[in-house]
Every structure is written in structure tokens, then in C-alpha cells.
C-alpha positions in Angstrom: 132.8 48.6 71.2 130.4 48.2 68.6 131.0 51.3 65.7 127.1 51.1 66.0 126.7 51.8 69.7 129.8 54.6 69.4 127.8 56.3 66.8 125.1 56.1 68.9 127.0 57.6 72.2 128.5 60.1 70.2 125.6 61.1 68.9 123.7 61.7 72.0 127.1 63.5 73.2 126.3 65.9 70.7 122.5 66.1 71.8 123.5 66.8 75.2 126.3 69.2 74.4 124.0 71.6 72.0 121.1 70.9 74.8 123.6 72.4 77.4 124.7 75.2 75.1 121.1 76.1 74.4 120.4 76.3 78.0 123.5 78.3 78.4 122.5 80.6 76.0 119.4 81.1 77.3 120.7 81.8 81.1 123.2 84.0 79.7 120.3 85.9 77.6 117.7 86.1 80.5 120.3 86.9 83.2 122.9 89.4 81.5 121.6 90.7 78.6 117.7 91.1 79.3 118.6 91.3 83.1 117.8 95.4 83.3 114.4 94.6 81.6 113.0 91.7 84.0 114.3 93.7 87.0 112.6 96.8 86.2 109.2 94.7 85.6 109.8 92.8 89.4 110.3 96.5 90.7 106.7 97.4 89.0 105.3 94.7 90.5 106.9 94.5 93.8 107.2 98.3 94.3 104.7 100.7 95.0 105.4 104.8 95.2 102.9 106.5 98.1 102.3 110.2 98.5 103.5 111.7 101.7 101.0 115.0 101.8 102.5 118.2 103.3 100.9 120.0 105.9 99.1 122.9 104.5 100.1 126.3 106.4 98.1 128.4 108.6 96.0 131.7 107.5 96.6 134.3 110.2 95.0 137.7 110.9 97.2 140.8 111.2 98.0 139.4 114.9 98.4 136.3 114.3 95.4 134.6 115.4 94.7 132.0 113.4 92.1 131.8 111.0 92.7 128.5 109.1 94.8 125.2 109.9 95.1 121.6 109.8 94.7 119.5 111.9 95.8 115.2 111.8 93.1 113.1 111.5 92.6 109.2 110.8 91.4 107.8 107.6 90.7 104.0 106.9 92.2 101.7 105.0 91.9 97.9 104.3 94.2 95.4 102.5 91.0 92.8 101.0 93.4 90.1 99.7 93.7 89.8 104.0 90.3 90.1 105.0 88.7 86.7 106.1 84.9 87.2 104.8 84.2 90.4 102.7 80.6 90.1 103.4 81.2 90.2 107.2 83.8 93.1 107.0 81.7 95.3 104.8 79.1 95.1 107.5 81.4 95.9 110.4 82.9 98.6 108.9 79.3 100.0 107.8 78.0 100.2 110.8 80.7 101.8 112.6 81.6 104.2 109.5 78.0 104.7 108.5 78.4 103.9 105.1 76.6 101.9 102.3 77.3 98.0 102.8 76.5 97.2 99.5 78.6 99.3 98.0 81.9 98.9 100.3 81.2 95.0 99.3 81.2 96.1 95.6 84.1 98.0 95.9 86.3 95.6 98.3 85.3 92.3 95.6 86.4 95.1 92.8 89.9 95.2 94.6 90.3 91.8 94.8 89.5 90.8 91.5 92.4 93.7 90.1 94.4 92.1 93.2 94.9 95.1 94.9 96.2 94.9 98.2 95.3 98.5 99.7 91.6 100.5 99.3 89.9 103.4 101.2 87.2 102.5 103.0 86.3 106.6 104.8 89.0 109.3 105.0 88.9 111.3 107.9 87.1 110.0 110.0 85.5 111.1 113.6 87.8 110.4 117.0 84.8 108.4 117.9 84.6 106.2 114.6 88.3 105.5 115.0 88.2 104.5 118.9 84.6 102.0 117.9 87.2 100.3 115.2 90.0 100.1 117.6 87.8 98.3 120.3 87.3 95.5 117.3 90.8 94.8 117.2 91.0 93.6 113.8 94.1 93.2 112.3 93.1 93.6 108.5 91.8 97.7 109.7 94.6 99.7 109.2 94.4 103.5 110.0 96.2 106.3 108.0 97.1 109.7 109.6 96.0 112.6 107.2 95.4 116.3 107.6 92.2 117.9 108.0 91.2 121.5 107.4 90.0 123.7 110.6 88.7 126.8 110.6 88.4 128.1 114.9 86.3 131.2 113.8 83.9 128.9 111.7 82.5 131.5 108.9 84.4 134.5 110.2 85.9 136.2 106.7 84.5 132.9 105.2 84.3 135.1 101.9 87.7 136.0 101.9 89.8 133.2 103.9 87.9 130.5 101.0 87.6 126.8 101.7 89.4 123.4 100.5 88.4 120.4 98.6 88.6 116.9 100.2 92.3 116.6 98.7 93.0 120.2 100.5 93.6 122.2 97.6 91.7 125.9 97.8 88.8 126.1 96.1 88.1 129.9 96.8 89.6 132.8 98.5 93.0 132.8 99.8 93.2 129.4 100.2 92.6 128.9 96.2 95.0 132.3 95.0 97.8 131.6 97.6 97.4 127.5 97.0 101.1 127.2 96.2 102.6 128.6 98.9 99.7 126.7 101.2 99.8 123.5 100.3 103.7 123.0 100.3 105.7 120.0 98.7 104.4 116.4 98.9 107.1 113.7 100.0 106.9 110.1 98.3 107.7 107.1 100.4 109.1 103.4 98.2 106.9 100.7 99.8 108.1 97.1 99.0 105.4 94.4 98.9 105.3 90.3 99.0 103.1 88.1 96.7 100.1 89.3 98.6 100.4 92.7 98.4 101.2 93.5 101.7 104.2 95.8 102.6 107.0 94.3 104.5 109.5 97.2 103.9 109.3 101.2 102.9 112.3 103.7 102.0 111.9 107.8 102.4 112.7 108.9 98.7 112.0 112.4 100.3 110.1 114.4 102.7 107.6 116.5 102.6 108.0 120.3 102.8 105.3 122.2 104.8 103.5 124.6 103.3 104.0 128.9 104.0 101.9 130.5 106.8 100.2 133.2 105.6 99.6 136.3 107.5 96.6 138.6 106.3 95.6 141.9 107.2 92.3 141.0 108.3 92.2 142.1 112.0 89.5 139.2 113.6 87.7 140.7 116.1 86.9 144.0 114.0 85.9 141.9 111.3 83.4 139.6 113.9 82.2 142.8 115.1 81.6 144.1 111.6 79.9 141.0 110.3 77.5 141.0 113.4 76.4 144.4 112.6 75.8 144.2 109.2 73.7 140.9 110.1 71.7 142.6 112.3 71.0 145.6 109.7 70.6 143.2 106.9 67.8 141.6 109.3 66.4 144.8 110.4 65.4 146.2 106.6 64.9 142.8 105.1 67.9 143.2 102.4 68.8 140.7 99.8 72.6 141.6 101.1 75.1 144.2 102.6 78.5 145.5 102.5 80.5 146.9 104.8 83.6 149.0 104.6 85.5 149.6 107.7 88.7 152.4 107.8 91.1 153.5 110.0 
């Protein structure tokens, strides 16, 4: 063979041995030694952590009626990288939900544009909203079961029992000095998601813990008699307010 040509072949030998090694190298450094680091980014972007809420426990009176509980109810969701027409679904679900077009519009292109594949379109909705949506049968409306705060004696001890924000945390009363024995321990559930953002598998990483009932020493039907009494004198002499005390 010509020495020129064999220079030449063993020169590209050499190109193609030092390409391969580079490439090796570069496997072995993207694969083994910066493996942990790409696989924790794939589990950010695959993976998604969602809040499993408790149910919050029941006030009682002395005899255990009850004087505050939850209750399930359905709240809305939407995935907007699946929905066919945004303009179309924002009107559907306005008009059923009674809500601002305009603005769900604003809000579902917002989520698209961040490529978010879940948003809230109403929380806790009515039995009737949710049956009107089901009757659509549209597969992008997805419902979520949440708790909703219920109180059977309406404003009975409304002064002491307190209230809940949207998020069913007390706000006032027992509900807000006793929250942490309430409102229990949220669970988490590990939701796995394709390119789309759309879950395909989920994993318990734990369960939520119900909250405490509490039992108070409020007995209901003295206290209803008691507020009706002092309405009716608070009427009668045209007072700003009243108190009333009532002992055994």
C-alpha cells in the first residue's frame, strides 16, 4: 500500500478512536456520574406532589348533637392543554357555574401558556351545578371531591362555635382556638404525568388523619331557647345588644 494512503488510514483510525472515546466519555459522564442530577430534574418535571385534605372533626354539644361538620362536596377542575376550544369551554362552564367568561378565558390561556396541565375552575360547587356538567359529558371536566363546612343549627352559638375560611381553617371561635386538633393531618398523594401533563399513574405517600371531634358544653336546645328570648327582649326595648347568662 501506498505509505501515503497508510498514513492517511491511520490517521483517520485515530480520528475515529478519540471520536469514540469522546463519546464514551460523554455517556459515561451523563449516565453514571451526573445520572442522580438528570433524574432528579425528570422527577420535577414528571412528578407532581397533591394535598390529600383531612376531614375536619365535628363540634358537639354536651349531648352530642352536632353543631358543626363537613360534609363532601365536588369542585371543578380542567386540564386546558386537553380542551379542544378555550373560547367554547369558558362559555360552557360559565353558564353552568355562573362565573365571569372573560376571566375563566384569561385564566385557562394563562395556564396554557405556563403549560400547566391542571386549574380550578369553582370549588364546591352545588349538586345541581355538578349534575348540569355531568349531562355534558365532556371528557376534559374533571370533578374533585372536597369537604365542605355545615353547620345544622345555622347561627345557633354562631358567636362561640366560629366559622371557617374557604381552605377550612377557623377563623373565629372554637373552630379558630381548637384548629389543630380540627383540622387533622393532610395526606400527599405522588401523581406521575406524560408530556402533556396529564396523570397516568399516582402513589399514596400517606394518608390523611382526620381531625378530633370536639365535644362542648354548650347544651343546644337551652342555648336556642336562650337566644330566642333575648331576641325577643332585644326587640321589645329597642337595644343596641344583650347578654344572657344562663346557670344551673
Amino acid at each position: 500500500m501506498d505509505p501515503l494512503a497508510t498514513k492517511r488510514v491511520h490517521v483517520l483510525v485515530c480520528v475515529a478512536f478519540v471520536w469514540a472515546a469522546l463519546i464514551f466519555a460523554r455517556l459515561i459522564q451523563l449516565q453514571v456520574i451526573q445520572h442522580p442530577r438528570f433524574a432528579e430534574m425528570a422527577r420535577e418535571q414528571q412528578q407532581r406532589v397533591e394535598e390529600i385534605k383531612a376531614p375536619r372533626g365535628t363540634i358537639l354539644d354536651r349531648y352530642g348533637q352536632r353543631l358543626a361538620m363537613s360534609l363532601p362536596a365536588e369542585s371543578v377542575v380542567v386540564d386546558p392543554l386537553r380542551v379542544p376550544d378555550l373560547s367554547v369551554a369558558a362559555d360552557v362552564l360559565s353558564k353552568v357555574l355562573n362565573l365571569d367568561a372573560r376571566d375563566l378565558l384569561a385564566r385557562m390561556k394563562t395556564a396554557v401558556d405556563d403549560h400547566r396541565g391542571f386549574l380550578w375552575v369553582k370549588r364546591k360547587i352545588t349538586r345541581e351545578e355538578a349534575k348540569r356538567l355531568r349531562n355534558l359529558d365532556l371528557e376534559w371536566i374533571e370533578f374533585r371531591t372536597e369537604s365542605e363546612r355545615f353547620y345544622p343549627n345555622r347561627s345557633l352559638a354562631a358567636h362561640v362555635i366560629g366559622s371557617v375560611d374557604f381552605q377550612e381553617d377557623g377563623n373565629g371561635g372554637v373552630e379558630q382556638s381548637l384548629n389543630d386538633q380540627l383540622a387533622g393531618h393532610a395526606g400527599e398523594m405522588l401523581v406521575t404525568e406524560d408530556v402533556q401533563r396529564r396523570g397516568f399513574a399516582s402513589k399514596l405517600e400517606s394518608e390523611a388523619q382526620p381531625g378530633q371531634d370536639v365535644r362542648l358544653t354548650i347544651d343546644s336546645r337551652i342555648q336556642f331557647v336562650a337566644e330566642q328570648e333575648l331576641a325577643k327582649m332585644v326587640a321589645l326595648h329597642h337595644a343596641k345588644s344583650g347578654s344572657l347568662v344562663a346557670m344551673d
